[in-house]
N, C-alpha and C positions, 0 to 999 in steps of 0.2 A: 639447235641449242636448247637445253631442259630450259623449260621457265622455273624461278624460283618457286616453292608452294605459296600459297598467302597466307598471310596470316591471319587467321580469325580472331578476331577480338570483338567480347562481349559485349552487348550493348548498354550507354549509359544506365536507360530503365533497369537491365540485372544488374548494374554493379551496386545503383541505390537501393535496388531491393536487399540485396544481398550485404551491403554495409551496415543497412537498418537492423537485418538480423542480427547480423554479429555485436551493435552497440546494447541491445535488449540483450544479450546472452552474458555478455561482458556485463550487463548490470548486475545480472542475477548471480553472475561466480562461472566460470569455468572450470573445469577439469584438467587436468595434466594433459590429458589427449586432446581434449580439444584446444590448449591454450595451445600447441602444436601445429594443428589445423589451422588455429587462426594467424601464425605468424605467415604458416606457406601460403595462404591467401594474402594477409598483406604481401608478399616477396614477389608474387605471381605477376601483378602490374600495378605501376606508380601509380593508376586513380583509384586503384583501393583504397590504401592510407588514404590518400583526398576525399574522397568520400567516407572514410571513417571517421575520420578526421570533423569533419564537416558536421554528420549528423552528429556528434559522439556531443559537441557545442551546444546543436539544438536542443538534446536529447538533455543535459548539464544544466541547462539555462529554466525549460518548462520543468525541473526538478523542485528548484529554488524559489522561481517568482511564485507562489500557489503559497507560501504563507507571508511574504510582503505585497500579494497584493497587485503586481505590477506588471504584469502578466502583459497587458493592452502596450505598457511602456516599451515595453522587451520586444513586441513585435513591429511597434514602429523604429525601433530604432534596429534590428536587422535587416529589415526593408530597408532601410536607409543607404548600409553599409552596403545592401546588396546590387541596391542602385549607382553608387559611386564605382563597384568595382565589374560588374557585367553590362553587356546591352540589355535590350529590355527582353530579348527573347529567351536570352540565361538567365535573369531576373526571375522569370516566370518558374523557370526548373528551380532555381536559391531558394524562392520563398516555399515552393511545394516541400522542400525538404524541410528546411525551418520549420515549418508545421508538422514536425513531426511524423514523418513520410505517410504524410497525406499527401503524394504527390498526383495520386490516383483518383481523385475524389472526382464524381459525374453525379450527375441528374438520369433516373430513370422513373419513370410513370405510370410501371405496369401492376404496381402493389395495390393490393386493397386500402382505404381508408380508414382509418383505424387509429382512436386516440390513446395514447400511452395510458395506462390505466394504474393507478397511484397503487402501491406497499402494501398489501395486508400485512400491519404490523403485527398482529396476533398470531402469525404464522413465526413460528422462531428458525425454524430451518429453512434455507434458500437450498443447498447441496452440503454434500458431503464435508465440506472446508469451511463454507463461510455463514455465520448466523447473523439477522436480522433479529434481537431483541426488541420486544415492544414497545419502546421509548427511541428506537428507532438508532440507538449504539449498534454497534458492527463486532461480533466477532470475529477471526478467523484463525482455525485450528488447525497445527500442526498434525500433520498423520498420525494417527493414536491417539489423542489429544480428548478429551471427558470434560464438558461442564454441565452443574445444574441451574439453573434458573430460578432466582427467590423475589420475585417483585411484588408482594402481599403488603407489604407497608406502605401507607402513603408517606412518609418523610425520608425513604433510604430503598437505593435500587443494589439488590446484591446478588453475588454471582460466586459459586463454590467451582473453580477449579480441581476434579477431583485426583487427573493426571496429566503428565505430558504437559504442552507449551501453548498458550493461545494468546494472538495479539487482539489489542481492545482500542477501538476507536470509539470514545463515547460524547454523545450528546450531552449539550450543555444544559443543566439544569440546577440551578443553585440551589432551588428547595427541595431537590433531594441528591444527596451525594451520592456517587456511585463506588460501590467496596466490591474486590474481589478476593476470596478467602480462598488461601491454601496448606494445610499442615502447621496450621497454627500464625502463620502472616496475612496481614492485608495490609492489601493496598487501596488508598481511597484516594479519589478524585473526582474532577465535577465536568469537566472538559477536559479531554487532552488524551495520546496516543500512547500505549505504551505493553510491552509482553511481559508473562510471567510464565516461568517456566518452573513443574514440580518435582524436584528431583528425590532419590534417594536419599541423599544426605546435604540436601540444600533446596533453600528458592531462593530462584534469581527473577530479579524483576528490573526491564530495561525502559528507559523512557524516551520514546524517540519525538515527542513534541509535548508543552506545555510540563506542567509541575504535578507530580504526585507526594502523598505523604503513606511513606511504609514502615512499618514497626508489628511486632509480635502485636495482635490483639488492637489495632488500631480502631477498631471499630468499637471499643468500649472507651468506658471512662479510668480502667487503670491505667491504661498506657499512655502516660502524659509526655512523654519526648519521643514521637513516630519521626524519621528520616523525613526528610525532605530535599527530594530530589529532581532535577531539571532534566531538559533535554541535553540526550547524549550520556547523562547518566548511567549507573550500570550499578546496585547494590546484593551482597550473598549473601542469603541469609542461611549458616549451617544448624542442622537439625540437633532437636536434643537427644543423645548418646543414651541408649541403656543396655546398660551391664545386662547378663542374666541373671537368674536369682541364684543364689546358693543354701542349698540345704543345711539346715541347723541340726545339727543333733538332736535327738529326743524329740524331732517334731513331725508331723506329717506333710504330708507333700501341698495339703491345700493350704496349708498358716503355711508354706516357708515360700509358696512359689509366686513373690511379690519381685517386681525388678525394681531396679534403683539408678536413677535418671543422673547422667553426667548434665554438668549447665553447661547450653552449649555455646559458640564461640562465638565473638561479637563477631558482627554484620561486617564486610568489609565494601567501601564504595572506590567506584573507577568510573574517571571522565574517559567515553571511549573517541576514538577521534571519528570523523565522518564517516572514511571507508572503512571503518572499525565496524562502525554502529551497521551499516549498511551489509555489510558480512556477517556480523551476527544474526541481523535480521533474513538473510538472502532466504532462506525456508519459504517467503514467503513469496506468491506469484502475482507481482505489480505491475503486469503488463497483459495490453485485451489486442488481441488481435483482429482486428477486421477486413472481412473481406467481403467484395460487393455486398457490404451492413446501410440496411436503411438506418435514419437517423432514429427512427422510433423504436427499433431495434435495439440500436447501439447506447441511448439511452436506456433501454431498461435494463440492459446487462449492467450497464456501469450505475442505474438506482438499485440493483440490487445488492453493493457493494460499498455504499456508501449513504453519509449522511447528508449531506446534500442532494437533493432530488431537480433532475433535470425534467421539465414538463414542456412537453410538445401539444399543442393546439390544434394549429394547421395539418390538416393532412397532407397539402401539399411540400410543406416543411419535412414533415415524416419520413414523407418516401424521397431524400435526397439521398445518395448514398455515399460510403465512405470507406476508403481502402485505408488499413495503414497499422501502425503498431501507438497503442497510447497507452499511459501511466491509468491502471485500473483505477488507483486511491488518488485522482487529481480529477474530476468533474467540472470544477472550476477553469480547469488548464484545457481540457476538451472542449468546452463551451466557447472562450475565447477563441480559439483553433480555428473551430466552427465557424463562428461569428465573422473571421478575417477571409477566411475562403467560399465562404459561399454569401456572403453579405449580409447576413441575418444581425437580430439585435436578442439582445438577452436582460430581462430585466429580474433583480433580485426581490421576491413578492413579501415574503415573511425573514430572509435569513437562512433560509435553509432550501430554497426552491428556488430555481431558477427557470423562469420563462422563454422559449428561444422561439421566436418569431421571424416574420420577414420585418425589412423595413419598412416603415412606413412610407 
């Protein structure tokens, strides 16, 4: 009698690796072919969806806590839930996902010593995408994308977008406002997240946290009513129109060859919805991939990318290491992560730095 063949089916470890990918891909936007690919792997076997399913929650959740704060809340309470519904040895696989498929995370001790070594802010370039201005704000450029850098003033930090799309995370500093000029708009704000994009016949400027004020010329004193817009916002501003010139009769080409400016067309604003905002924004790449990344490592790829700075002390803290996929622009969210899975403690030194130790 033929024995039947067996059937091979993957192991837990790839189906979570490979869920993890797919919710990081699905964050960033799919393509027609790949949206494809992703249903016949869902269709292939029922603990796909379960594990997309699964991380797609975790992955939703460390989105969100990182501006209320609650981040420490959020992890005891799916600990929780993970304890009422598995034993404790599936427990152990829940939370490794929960953490953001840190489910890989070990200890090795074959690294050099070595203390994370703080921001040359004077350096304005990090790579080719993302800039470290001196004041320690964040750009990061779209492909093509031209800014110049004007920081000569002590009362005002300004920034000329000269083409193309860049997002701005800026450092909070009230006594000097931060303006970024484009084709005749700016936008100015003091803290808060948001892109401008320079087009042909318009800028759009999107606000995806805190409040901006935009209006033609907002950086002077004629422009007394600049927009005022929130998170999720979205305002156009269309350029001003000029005719060519037309030759007069009886005159020469250098008196007639003056053009004559159409006025152009009020600003229009739109609240965009979440997966709106998140679409429009998808250009950008919010996600670090680590693979056997010591923590001193993996810290400075993510201080190079933000305004919060993660500081490591201990060398033996440094060389712990860390598999997994994590939100580049969340520091906050990594440190927690951290903190829960390997025992460590994190203390906030000025606001903007965060200390990750063992416990005491």
């Amino acid at each position: 009698m033929n024995a039947r063949p067996a059937t091979v089916r993957p192991p837990s470890s790839a189906i979570e690796a490979a869920a993890a990918d797919w919710v990081t891909r699905c964050d960033a936007g799919l393509t027609a072919a790949e949206q494809q690919i992703f249903q016949d792997w869902l269709a292939a076997d029922a603990r796909h969806a379960e594990a997309f399913d699964r991380l797609s929650e975790a992955w939703a959740v460390f989105d969100r806590v990182q501006e209320g704060g609650a981040i420490s809340a959020v992890l005891a309470g799916l600990e929780r839930r993970a304890r009422q519904r598995r034993t404790r040895r599936v427990q152990a696989a829940a939370a490794a996902a929960v953490v953001i498929f840190a489910a890989l995370l070990w200890v090795r001790l074959d690294e050099p010593t070595l203390e994370p070594a703080r921001e040359d802010r004077s350096r304005l370039a990090v790579n080719d995408r993302i800039r470290r201005l001196p004041d320690g704000s964040i750009v990061e450029l779209k492909p093509g994308a031209e800014i110049a850098v004007h920081y000569e003033q002590a009362d005002a930090r300004r920034v000329t977008l000269v083409r193309g799309e860049a997002f701005f995370r800026v450092a909070k500093d009230a006594t000097r406002p931060f303006f970024v000029e484009s084709q005749g708009i700016t936008v100015r704000a003091v803290g808060t997240a948001f892109s401008v994009q320079a087009q042909a016949t318009a800028v759009e400027v999107v606000v995806k946290e805190g409040a901006v004020d935009v209006g033609r010329n907002t950086a002077t004193t004629s422009d007394a009513n600049p927009l005022r817009l929130g998170a999720g916002q979205k305002v156009v501003f269309p350029m001003m129109l000029l005719r060519p010139a037309m030759r007069v009769p009886g005159t020469t080409a250098a008196t007639s060859a003056t053009t004559a400016a159409e006025p152009a067309a009020e600003p229009t604003v739109e609240t965009l919805s979440e997966n709106d905002l998140e679409q429009r924004l998808s250009w950008r790449d919010t996600r670090e991939v680590f693979s056997n990344t010591t923590l001193h490592e993996a810290a400075a790829r993510l201080n190079r990318q933000n305004i919060t700075q993660i500081l490591i002390k201990d060398p033996a803290v440094g060389r712990l290491r860390v598999d997994g996929y994590f939100r580049s622009d969340n520091p906050e969210g990594f440190v927690r992560i951290v903190e829960q899975s390997f025992g460590l403690q994190a203390e906030d030194l000025d606001g903007h730095t965060l200390l990750l130790r063992a416990r005491p």
